[in-house]
Structure formats: structure tokens, C-alpha cells
C-alpha positions as CSV (number, residue, x, y, z in Angstrom):
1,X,-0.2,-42.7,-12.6
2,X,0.9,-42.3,-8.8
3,X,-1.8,-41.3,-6.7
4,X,0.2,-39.0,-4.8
5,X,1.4,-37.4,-8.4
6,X,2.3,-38.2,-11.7
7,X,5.8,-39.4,-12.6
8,X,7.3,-38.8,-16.1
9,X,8.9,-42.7,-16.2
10,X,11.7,-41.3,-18.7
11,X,13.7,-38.6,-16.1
12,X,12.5,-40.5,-12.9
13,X,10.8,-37.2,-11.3
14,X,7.4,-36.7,-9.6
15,X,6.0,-33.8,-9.4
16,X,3.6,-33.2,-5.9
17,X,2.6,-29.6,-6.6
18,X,5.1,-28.0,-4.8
19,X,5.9,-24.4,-5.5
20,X,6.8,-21.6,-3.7
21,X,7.8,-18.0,-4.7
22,X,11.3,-17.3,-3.5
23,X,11.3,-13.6,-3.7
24,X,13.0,-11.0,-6.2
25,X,16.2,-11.5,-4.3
26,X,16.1,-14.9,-4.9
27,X,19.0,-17.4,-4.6
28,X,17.6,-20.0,-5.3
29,X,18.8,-21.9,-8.5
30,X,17.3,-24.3,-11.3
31,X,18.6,-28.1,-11.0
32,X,18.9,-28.5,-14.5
33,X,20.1,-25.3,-16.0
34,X,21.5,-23.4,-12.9
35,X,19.3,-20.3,-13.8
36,X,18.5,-18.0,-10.8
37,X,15.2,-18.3,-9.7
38,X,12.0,-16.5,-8.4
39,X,9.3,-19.1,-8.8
40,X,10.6,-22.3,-7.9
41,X,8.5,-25.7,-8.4
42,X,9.7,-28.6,-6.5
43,X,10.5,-32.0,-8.3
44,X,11.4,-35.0,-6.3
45,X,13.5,-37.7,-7.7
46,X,12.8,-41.3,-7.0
47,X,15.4,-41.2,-4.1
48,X,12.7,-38.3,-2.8
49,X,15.7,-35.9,-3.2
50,X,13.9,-32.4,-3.8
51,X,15.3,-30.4,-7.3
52,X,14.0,-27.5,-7.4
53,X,13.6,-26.6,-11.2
54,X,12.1,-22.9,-13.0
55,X,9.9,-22.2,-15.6
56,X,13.1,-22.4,-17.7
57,X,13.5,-26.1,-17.9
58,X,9.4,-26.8,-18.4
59,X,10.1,-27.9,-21.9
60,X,12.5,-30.8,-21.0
61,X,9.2,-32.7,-20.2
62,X,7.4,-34.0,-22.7
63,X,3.5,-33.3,-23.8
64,X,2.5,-35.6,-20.7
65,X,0.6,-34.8,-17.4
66,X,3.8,-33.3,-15.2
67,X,4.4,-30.7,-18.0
68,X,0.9,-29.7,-18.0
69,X,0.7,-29.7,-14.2
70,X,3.8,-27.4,-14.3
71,X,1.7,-24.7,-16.4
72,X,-0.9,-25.0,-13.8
73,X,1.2,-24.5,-10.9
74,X,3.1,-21.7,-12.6
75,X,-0.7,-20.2,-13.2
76,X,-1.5,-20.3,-9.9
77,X,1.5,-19.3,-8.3
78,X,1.8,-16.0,-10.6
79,X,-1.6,-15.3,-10.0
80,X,-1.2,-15.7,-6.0
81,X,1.9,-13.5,-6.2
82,X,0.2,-10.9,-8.4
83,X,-2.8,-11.0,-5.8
84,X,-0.3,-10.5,-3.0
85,X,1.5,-7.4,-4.2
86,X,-1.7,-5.5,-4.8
87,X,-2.8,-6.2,-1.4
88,X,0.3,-4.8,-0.2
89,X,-0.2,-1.9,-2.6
90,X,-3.8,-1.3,-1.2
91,X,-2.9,-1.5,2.5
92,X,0.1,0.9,2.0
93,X,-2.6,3.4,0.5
94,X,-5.1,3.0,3.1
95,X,-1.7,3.4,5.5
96,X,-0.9,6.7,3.9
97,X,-4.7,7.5,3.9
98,X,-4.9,6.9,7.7
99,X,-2.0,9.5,8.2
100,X,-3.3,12.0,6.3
101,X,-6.6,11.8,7.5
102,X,-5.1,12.3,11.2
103,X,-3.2,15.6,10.1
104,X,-6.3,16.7,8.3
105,X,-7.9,16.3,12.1
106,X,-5.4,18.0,13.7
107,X,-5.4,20.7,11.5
108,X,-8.7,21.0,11.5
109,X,-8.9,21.1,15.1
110,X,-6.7,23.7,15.7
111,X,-8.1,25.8,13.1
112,X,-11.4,25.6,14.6
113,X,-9.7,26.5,18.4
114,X,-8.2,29.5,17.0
115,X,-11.2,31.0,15.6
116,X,-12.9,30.1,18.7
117,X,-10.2,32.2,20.6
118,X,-10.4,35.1,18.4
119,X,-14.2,35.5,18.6
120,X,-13.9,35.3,22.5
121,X,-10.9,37.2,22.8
122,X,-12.4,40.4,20.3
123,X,-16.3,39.7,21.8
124,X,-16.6,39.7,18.4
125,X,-19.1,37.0,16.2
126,X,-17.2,38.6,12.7
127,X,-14.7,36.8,11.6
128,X,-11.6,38.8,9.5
129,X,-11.1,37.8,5.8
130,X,-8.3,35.3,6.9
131,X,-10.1,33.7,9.8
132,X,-13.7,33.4,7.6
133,X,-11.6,31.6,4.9
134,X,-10.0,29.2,7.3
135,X,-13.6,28.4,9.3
136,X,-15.0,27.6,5.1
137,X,-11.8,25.4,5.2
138,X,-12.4,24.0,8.6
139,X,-16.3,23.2,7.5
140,X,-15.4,20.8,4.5
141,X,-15.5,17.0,5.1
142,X,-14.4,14.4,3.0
143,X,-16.8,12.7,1.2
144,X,-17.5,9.1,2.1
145,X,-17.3,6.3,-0.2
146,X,-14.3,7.8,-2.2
147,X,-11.5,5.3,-3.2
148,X,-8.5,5.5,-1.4
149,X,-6.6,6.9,-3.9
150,X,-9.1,9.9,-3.9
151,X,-9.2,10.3,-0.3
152,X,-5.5,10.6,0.1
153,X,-5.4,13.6,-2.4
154,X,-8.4,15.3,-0.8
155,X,-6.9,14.8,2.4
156,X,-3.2,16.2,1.5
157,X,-4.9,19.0,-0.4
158,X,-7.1,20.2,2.5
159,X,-4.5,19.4,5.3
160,X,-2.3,21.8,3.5
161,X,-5.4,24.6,3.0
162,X,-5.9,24.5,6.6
163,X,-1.8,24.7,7.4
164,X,-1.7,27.8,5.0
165,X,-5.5,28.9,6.3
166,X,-3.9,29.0,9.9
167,X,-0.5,30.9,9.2
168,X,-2.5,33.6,7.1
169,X,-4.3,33.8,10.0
170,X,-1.8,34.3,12.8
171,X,0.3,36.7,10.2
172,X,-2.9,38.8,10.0
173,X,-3.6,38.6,13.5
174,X,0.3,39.4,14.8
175,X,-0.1,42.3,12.4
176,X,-3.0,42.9,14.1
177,X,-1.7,42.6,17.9
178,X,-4.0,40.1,18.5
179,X,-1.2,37.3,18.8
180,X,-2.8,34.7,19.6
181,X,-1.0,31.9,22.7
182,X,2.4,29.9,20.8
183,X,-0.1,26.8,21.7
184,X,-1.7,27.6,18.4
185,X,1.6,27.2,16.4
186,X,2.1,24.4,13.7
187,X,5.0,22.1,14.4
């Protein structure tokens, strides 16, 4: 046994637990058969020369401890990779949940500035059927603790409410004449 790794005496490799994932658009090919690669393990000869080598070729070692280190490294490494591409899944949600939360806001906002204007501009404290539906929409907060995914669907659902809630409301008002200033247009 090397202490550095073990070396299958028969072939001439070591193996130093080296292993890497080359990507989907990998070029990187197996020593042995030539196969493309994607998770590449690292063998050295007894030159040091690296060969890079794939899960195809495992079985060309026998039953002895650089086969079984292989398995181990190919555990590892799919279970790293897998690890990695969920995190990247999560932060892309939490991304898309961050966007939609700030379009919720500025929605929101200008639904609330609108009825404010109306109720100075008609010294009135009754809202119209339009404007009450879009201050009920304007009320509702998210509730906290939700997963991402949920957020982002209450968020998109009640970003658009408010949208629609806000061009019912300046349709009723123009219809009205009580346009309110183009400042309260969506973009």
C-alpha cells in the first residue's frame, strides 16, 4: 500500500483521489476507451503522467482497493454535483422571488398614491367600486415563512391584481373626468 494512495501493481496506476466534474459540455476524454467525459477521475501512472479515465473503464480494475476507491470518489463527486445544481436552482428562485417582490412594491405603491389622490382631489373619504377593490388589493401582504416557490406565485398573482386594480381604476376615473396626472401610468 502507498501512503500517498494505493497502486493496482498489475496496470502500474495510482489513484490520489482526484476527480473533478468537467461539465455537460465536456471534452474531456477517457485514457482507456476514448469515451467523452463528464466526471473525470484522475489516475497517475508510475511516470506521474496524469490519465484521466470515466466511470466507463472502472471495471478494468480488479476487486482491490483503487476500484473500490473509484466508487467512492464517483459517490462523492455525483453527490457534490447534485448538491451544486440545486443550489443554483434555489438561488435562481429566490432571484426571481426578489424581482417579483420589488414589482409587487411598486405596484403596490402606486396603487396606494392613486387612491390617496383621488380622496384629496374629490374631498371625498368613499372610495368608487374600482378604487375600494384596488385599496383591498393594496392591503394584502404576503405571508412570511412561505417557501420560495409559494412566494413567487403569490407575488406574480397579486403584482398582476394590483396592475389590472390600477387600470380599472384610471379607466373608471378617465370616464369619470377625474384623470388622474400620466405620473400614475404603468410602464
Amino acid at each position: 500500500m502507498n501512503p500517498i494512495g494505493h497502486t493496482d501493481y498489475v496496470s502500474g496506476l495510482v489513484y490520489r483521489g482526484q476527480y473533478y466534474d468537467a461539465g455537460k459540455d465536456s471534452a474531456a476524454k477517457c485514457s482507456f476507451c476514448g469515451q467523452v467525459l463528464r466526471f473525470v477521475f484522475v489516475l497517475k501512472d508510475m511516470a506521474g503522467k496524469p490519465m484521466p479515465i470515466g466511470t466507463c473503464c472502472f471495471d478494468r480494475f480488479d476487486d482491490g482497493p483503487i476500484r473500490a476507491e473509484l466508487y467512492a470518489s464517483q459517490v462523492l463527486l455525483k453527490a457534490a454535483v447534485g448538491r451544486a445544481e440545486r443550489d443554483a436552482k434555489e438561488q435562481a428562485t429566490l432571484c426571481d422571488v426578489s424581482i417579483r417582490a420589488a414589482q409587487w412594491r411598486a405596484a403596490r405603491k402606486k396603487a396606494k398614491k392613486l387612491i390617496k389622490w383621488y380622496q384629496e382631489n374629490t374631498k371625498s373619504k368613499w372610495l368608487t367600486r374600482p378604487l375600494f377593490d384596488l385599496r383591498q388589493e393594496a392591503d394584502r401582504k404576503p405571508e412570511p415563512g412561505k417557501k420560495p416557490q409559494f412566494s413567487l406565485r403569490w407575488y406574480a398573482k397579486h403584482g398582476i391584481a394590483l396592475e389590472t386594480g390600477i387600470s380599472q381604476a384610471m379607466g373608471h376615473m378617465s370616464l369619470a373626468g377625474q384623470a388622474p396626472p400620466d405620473s400614475f401610468r404603468l410602464p
